[in-house]
Structures are given as structure tokens and as C-alpha cells.
C-alpha positions as CSV (number, residue, x, y, z in Angstrom):
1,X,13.2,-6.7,-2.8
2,X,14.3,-3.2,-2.3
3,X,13.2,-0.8,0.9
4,X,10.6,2.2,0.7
5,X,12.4,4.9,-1.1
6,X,14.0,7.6,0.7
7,X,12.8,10.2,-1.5
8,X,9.3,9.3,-0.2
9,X,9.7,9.1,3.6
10,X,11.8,12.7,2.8
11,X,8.4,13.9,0.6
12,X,6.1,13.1,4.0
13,X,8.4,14.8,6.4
14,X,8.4,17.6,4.7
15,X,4.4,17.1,4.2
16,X,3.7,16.3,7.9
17,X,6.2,19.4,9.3
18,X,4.6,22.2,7.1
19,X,0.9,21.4,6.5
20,X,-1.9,20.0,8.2
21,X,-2.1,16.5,6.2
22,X,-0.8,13.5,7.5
23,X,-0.1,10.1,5.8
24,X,-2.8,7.9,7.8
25,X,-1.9,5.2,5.4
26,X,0.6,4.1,2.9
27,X,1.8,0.9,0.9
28,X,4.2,0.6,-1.9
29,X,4.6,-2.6,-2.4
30,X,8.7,-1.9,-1.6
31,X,9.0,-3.3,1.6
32,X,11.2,-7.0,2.0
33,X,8.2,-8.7,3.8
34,X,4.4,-8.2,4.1
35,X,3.8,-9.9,7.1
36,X,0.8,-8.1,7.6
37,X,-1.3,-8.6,4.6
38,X,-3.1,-11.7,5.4
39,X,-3.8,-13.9,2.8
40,X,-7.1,-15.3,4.0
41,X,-10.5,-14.1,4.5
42,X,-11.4,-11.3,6.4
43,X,-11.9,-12.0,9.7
44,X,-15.0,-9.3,10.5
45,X,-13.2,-7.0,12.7
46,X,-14.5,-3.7,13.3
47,X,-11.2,-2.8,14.9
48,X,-9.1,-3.7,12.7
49,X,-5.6,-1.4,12.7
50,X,-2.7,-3.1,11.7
51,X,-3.6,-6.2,8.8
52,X,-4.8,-6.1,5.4
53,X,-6.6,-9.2,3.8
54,X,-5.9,-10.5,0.8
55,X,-8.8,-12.4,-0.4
56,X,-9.3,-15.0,-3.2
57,X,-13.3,-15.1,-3.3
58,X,-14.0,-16.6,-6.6
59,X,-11.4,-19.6,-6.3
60,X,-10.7,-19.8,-10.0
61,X,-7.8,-21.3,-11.2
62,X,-5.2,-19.4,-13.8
63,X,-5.9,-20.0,-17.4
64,X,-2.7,-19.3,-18.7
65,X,0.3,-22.0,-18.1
66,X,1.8,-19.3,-15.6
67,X,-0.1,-20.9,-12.9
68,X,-0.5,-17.5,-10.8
69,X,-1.8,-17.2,-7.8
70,X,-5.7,-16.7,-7.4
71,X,-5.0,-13.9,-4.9
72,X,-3.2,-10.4,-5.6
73,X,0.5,-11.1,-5.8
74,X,3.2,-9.4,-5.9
75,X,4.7,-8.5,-9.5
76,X,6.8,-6.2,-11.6
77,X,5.3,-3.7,-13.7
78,X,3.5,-4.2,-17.0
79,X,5.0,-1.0,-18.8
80,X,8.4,-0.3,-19.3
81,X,8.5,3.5,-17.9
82,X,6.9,1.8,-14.6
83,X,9.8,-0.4,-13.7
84,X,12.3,1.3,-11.8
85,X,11.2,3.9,-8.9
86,X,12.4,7.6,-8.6
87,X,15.1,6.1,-6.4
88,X,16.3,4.2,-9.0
89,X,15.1,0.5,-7.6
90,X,13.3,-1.9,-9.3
91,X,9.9,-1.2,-8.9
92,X,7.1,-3.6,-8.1
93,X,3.1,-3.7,-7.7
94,X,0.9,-5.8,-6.3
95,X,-0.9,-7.9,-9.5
96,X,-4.3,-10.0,-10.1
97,X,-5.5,-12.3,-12.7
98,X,-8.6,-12.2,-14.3
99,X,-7.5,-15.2,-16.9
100,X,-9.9,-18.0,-16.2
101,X,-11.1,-19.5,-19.3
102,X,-14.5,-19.6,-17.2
103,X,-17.5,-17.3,-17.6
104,X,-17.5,-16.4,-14.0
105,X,-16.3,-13.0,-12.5
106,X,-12.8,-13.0,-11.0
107,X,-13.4,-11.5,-7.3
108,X,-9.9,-11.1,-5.7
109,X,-10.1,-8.7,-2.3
110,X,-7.2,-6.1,-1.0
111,X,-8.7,-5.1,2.0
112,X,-7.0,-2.2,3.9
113,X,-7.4,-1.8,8.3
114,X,-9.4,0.2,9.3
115,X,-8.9,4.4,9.0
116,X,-10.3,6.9,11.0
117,X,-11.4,9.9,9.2
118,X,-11.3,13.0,11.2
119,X,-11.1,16.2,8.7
120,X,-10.7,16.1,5.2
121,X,-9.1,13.2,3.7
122,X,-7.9,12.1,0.2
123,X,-6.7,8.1,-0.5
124,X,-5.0,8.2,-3.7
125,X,-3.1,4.7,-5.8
126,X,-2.3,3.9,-9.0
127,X,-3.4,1.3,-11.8
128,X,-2.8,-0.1,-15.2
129,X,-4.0,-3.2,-16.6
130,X,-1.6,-5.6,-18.7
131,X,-3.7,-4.6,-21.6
132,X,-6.0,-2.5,-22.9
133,X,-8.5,-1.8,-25.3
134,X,-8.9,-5.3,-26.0
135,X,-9.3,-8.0,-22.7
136,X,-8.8,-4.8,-20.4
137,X,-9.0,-5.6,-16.4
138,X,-11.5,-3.7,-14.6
139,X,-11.4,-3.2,-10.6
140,X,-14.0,-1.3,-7.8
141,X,-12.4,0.6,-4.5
142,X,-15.2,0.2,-2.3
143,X,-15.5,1.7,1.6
144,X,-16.9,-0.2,4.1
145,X,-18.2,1.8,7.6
146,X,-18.7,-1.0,9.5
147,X,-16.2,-4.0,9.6
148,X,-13.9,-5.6,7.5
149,X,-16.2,-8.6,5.8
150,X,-16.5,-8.3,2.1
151,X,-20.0,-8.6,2.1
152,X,-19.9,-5.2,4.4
153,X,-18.5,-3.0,0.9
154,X,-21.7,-1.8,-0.4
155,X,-20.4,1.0,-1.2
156,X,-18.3,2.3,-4.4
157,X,-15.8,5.1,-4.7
158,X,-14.1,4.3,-8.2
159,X,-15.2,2.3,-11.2
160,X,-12.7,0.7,-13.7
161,X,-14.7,-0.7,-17.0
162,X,-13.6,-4.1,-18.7
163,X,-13.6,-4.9,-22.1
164,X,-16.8,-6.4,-23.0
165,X,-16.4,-7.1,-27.1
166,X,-14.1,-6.5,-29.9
167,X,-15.5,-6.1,-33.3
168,X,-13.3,-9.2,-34.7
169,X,-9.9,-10.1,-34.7
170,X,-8.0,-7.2,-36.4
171,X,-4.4,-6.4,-35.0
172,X,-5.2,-2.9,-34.8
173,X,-8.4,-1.3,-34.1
174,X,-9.6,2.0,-32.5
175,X,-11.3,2.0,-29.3
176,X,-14.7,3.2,-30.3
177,X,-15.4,-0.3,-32.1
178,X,-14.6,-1.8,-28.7
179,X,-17.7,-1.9,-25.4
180,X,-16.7,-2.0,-22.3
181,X,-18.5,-1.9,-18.9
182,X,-19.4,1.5,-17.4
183,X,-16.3,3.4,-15.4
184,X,-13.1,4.6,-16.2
185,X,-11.3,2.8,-19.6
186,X,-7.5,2.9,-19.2
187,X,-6.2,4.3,-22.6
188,X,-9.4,5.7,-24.2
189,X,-7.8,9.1,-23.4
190,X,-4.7,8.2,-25.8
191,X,-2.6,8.6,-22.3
192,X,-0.9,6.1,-19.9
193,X,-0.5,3.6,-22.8
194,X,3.0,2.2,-24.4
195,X,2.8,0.4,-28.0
196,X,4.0,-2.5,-28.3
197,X,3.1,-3.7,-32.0
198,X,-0.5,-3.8,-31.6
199,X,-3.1,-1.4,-30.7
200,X,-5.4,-4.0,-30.1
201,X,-3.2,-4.6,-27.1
202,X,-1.4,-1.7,-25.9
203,X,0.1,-2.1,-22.2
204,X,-1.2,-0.2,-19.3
205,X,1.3,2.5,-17.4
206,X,0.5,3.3,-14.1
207,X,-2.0,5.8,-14.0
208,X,-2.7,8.0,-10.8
209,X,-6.3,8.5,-9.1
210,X,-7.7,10.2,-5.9
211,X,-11.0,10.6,-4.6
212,X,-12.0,12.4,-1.0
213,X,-13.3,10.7,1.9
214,X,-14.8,14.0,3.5
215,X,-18.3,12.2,3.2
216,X,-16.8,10.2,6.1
217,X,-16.1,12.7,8.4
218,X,-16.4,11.6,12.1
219,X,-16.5,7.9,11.0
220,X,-13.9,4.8,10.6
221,X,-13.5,3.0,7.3
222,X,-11.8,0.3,5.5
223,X,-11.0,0.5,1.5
224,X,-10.9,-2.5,-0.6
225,X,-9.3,-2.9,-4.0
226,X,-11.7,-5.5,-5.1
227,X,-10.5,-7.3,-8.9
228,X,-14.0,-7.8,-10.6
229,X,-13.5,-8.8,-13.9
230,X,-14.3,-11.9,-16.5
231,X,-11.6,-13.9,-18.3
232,X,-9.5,-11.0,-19.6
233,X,-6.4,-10.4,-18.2
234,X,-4.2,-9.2,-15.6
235,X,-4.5,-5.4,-13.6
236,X,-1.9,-3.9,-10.9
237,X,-2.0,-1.6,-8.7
238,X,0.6,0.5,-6.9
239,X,0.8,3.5,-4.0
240,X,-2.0,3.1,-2.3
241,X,-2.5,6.1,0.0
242,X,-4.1,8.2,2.4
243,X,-4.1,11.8,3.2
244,X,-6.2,13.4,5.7
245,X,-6.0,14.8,9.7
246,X,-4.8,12.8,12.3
247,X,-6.0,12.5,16.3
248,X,-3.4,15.6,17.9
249,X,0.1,15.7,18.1
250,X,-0.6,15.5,22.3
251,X,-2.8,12.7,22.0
252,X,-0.1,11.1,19.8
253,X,2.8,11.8,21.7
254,X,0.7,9.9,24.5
255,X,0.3,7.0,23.0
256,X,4.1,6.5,21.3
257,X,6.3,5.0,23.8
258,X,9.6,3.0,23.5
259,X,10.2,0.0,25.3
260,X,13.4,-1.5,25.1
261,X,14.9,-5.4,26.0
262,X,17.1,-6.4,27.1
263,X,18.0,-3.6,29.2
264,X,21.0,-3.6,30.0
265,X,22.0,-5.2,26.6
266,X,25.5,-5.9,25.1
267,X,24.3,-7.2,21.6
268,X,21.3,-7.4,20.1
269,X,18.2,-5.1,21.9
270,X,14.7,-5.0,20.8
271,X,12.8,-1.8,20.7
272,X,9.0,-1.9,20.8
273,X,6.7,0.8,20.4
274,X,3.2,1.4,19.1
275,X,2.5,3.9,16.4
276,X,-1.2,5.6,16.4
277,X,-0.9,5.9,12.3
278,X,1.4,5.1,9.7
279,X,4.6,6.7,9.3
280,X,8.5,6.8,8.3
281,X,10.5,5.8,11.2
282,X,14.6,6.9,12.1
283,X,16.3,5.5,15.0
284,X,18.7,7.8,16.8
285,X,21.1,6.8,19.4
286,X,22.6,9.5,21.7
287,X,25.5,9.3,24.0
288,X,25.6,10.1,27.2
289,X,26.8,13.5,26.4
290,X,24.1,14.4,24.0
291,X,26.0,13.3,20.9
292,X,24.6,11.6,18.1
293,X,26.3,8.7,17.7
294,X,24.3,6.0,15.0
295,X,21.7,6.5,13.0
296,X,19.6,4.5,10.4
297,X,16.3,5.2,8.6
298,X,14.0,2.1,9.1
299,X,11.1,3.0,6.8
300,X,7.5,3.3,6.3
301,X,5.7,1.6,8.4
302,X,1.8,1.2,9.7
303,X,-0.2,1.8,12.7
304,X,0.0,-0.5,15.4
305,X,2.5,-2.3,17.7
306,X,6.2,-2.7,15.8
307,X,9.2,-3.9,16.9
308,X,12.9,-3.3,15.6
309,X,16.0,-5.2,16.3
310,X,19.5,-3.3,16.8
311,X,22.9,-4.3,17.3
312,X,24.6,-2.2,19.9
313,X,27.8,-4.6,19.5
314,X,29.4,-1.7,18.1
315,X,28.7,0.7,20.9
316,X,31.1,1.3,23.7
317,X,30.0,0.3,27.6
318,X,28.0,2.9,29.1
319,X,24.9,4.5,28.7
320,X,22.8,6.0,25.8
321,X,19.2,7.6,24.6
322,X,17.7,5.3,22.2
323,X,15.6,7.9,20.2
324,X,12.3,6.6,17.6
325,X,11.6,9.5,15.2
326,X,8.2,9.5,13.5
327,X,5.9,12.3,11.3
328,X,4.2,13.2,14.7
329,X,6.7,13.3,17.3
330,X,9.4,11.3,19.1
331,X,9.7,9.0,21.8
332,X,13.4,7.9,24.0
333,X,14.3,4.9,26.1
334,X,17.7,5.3,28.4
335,X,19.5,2.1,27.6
336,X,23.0,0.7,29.3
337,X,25.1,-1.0,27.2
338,X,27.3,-3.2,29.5
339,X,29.9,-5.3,27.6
């Protein structure tokens, strides 16, 4: 898989160093690994700041012969304009199947961890469903101000609608013979659609949304992506993120420190730090006269502890300033390289 683009982390710099908003949270879907996105259950926490959850309520199995998982897994794009990124890599999004052959609602959980909300704050993602009008996906984001359990999402930012009926089985049709569900209906604006030979079935591009969180001033939240739909199809979503004020750049700088082992080191060191919200991360190394000597952009990355592994075979004996750069300040560890 391809890294976060570089065009982004450059966007949120630029974001972060001349207005007020800060990232607080941000997941493309980019990254080589998730190790964070559990896929189980959640587990309750109402201090959750580092996993996501990636539940499989309904336990249905795939109707298709594609045997896909019952969770939300990671795929490539439906529509053709959605498969590369600005960058020019090959884009993917996280996917869910509603494609059970049972009459039973497909329940499939992302579950963010958990954001504060101190001013005003905007989470933002993108969606398209595999098709639309007819057997079109539909999804809730819910907020939770409590924990993390599914059952805890009572309430509902954003309604997708699902197909409900077709009136028979022509190839093409308009979308006022079709019912869906109350919410949004991807495509019924004539936008974010690509033909493909049947407007019965066009295929969804990723479409942007937003909606604020200032009714949560003061408070912590989680958001959950939650895939409610029956026996249609598949639905994707893609750059999930939030906007909004972070704690001070003091109280920040406080709690980002750099540990470093081994120290000395003369091959592979370990630098652990905790970040106090998401962000993209450089590492800088500095000789001992001040000079920049490596550097190398790591990438988004969430709040909470992280840990990066660097090669300082190629450094010379002596000693340097290890630097962690982040949206809200940095943070340096002395280290002696002794070959």
C-alpha cells in the first residue's frame, strides 16, 4: 500500500501554522498497516484515544462468491475518477457489504477513539456506494458522549437512504420510479455518478460531506460509521476527518516528549513519544554543530503513544539532536552515536 500523501500532511501544516483549526483526527486509508483499528467489539472505554473498532454486529455471511469479509475492509474504489490520489498513488477506501441474500439488516461498526471537542469543530469523510439508484447502500455516522459501546450511539449526525424498490426490471430507469429510505440518495442530484451501461446501476464516486460538532462543545465523543443496510450491495468510505481546536500549544508542548533507546546507539534506535492529537510527523537529526544532517517525513499519525525505528548506521560517531516535528510544536532527545 502506499504512505499518506505528502500533499496532505503539506495542506495541514499550512492549516495548523496560519489558522486556528487543527486536525484532531484523520484516516485515509493510505497507511501500510492499521494496527490500531481493532477488529472486534468495542470494548466500552470511555477513554478511549488511540483504537478504532471495527465491528461485525450482524454476523451475516457474503452473498456473492467473493466471500468478503463481514467487517469493513479495506478496498479499491468503485469509480474510476476515485482510483488514484492527488499524489498520483493508488487510492484505497475502507469497504462494507450489505449482500446477504437474507432479509436482515447488515450492521458493520467503524468506531473512531474518542475526541475532545473544545471550540468549534467540523468532521468531514467521503462516500459512494458500488451502486446506485437501484440496490444503493445506505450508512448512519452516529456520536456517542459516553463510551465506545455500540449500543451507546443513540444519536445520528448523517443519514444515507437505501434502495427500497424498483418498479421492475428495466435496464434503464429514472430515479423517481425508485423508493428509498429517508436521508441522503447518492446520485439523485445527477452528480458523483459514472455510467457504466446502465442507469439502473450507475457507480457511486466519492462524494464529500461535513457536519459540525459545536453542539458538543465542552464534551468528549466518539463517531461511528455504522453500515445499516438490507441485501443490496456494497458502500465505501474514505477521509474521514476532524477539524476543530485543540488543548494549547503550552499544554501540548508539555505533554510531547522524545525518549530515545538505546542511548548510546550505533545501529538501530527507537524513538518514543506520545502525541496529545493526531498529526503529520518529520524527524530531523542535527549535528553537533547545529547542522541538519537527515531527514524523513514519517506521516500522519494519531493521538497517543508511537514509536519509530531509525538507522543511525549511516551517521558518523559523535553526538546529535534527534528532532520530532508535529502541527503543534517539537520536541528533541540528545543522542550519542558511538560506532
Amino acid at each position: 500500500m502506499k504512505k499518506l500523501l505528502l500533499s496532505i500532511a503539506i495542506l495541514h501544516w499550512g492549516i495548523n501554522s496560519f489558522s486556528q483549526n487543527d486536525t484532531l483526527l484523520f484516516e485515509d486509508f493510505q497507511a501500510d498497516n492499521f494496527p490500531y483499528i481493532q477488529i472486534n467489539a468495542p470494548n466500552g472505554s470511555t477513554n478511549e484515544t488511540t483504537n478504532w473498532y471495527n465491528f461485525d454486529e450482524d454476523g451475516l455471511p457474503d452473498g456473492s462468491p467473493s466471500n468478503r469479509p463481514g467487517e469493513w475492509f479495506l478496498a479499491f474504489p468503485f469509480a474510476t475518477v476515485d482510483e488514484f490520489t492527488a499524489n498520483g498513488d493508488t487510492n484505497f477506501v475502507l469497504a462494507s457489504n450489505s449482500w446477504s441474500n437474507v432479509n436482515q439488516y447488515t450492521l458493520n461498526w467503524l468506531i473512531t477513539p474518542k475526541i475532545q471537542v473544545n471550540g468549534p469543530t467540523t468532521l468531514s469523510w467521503k462516500s459512494a456506494p458500488r451502486q446506485t439508484p437501484r440496490y444503493l447502500d445506505g450508512y448512519e455516522v452516529r456520536i456517542s458522549t459516553t463510551d465506545n459501546y455500540e449500543t451507546s450511539f443513540t444519536t445520528t449526525l448523517f443519514t444515507a437512504g437505501e434502495y427500497i424498490s424498483a418498479p421492475g426490471p428495466f435496464a434503464d430507469s429514472s430515479f423517481a420510479n425508485y423508493s428509498f429510505s429517508s436521508g441522503f440518495i447518492h446520485g439523485q442530484d445527477g452528480t458523483y455518478i459514472e455510467y457504466n451501461g446502465d442507469s439502473a446501476r450507475f457507480i457511486g464516486e466519492l462524494r464529500p460531506f461535513s457536519v459540525s460538532l459545536n453542539a458538543y462543545i465542552g464534551q468528549s465523543v466518539y463517531i461511528a460509521f455504522l453500515h445499516k443496510t438490507m441485501d443490496d450491495n456494497l458502500i465505501s468510505i474514505d477521509d474521514i476527518c476532524v477539524t476543530g481546536v485543540a488543548t494549547s500549544i503550552k499544554e501540548e508542548e508539555n505533554k510531547f516528549k522524545l525518549g530515545a533507546f538505546p542511548n548510546p546507539a550505533n545501529d538501530m534506535l527507537t524513538l518514543n513519544y506520545t502525541l496529545p492529537k493526531s498529526s503529520p510527523i518529520d524527524v530531523m537529526v542535527y549535528d553537533f554543530n547545529g547542522r541538519l544532517v537527515e531527514s524523513k517525513f514519517v506521516g500522519m499519525q494519531i493521538a497517543g503513544q508511537q514509536s519509530i525505528t531509525y538507522s543511525v548506521a549511516n551517521l558518523a560517531k559523535g553526538e546529535y539532536s534527534f528532532v520530532i516535528r508535529s502541527s503543534f510544536g517539537t520536541t528533541t532527545q540528545k543522542v550519542i552515536v558511538n560506532k
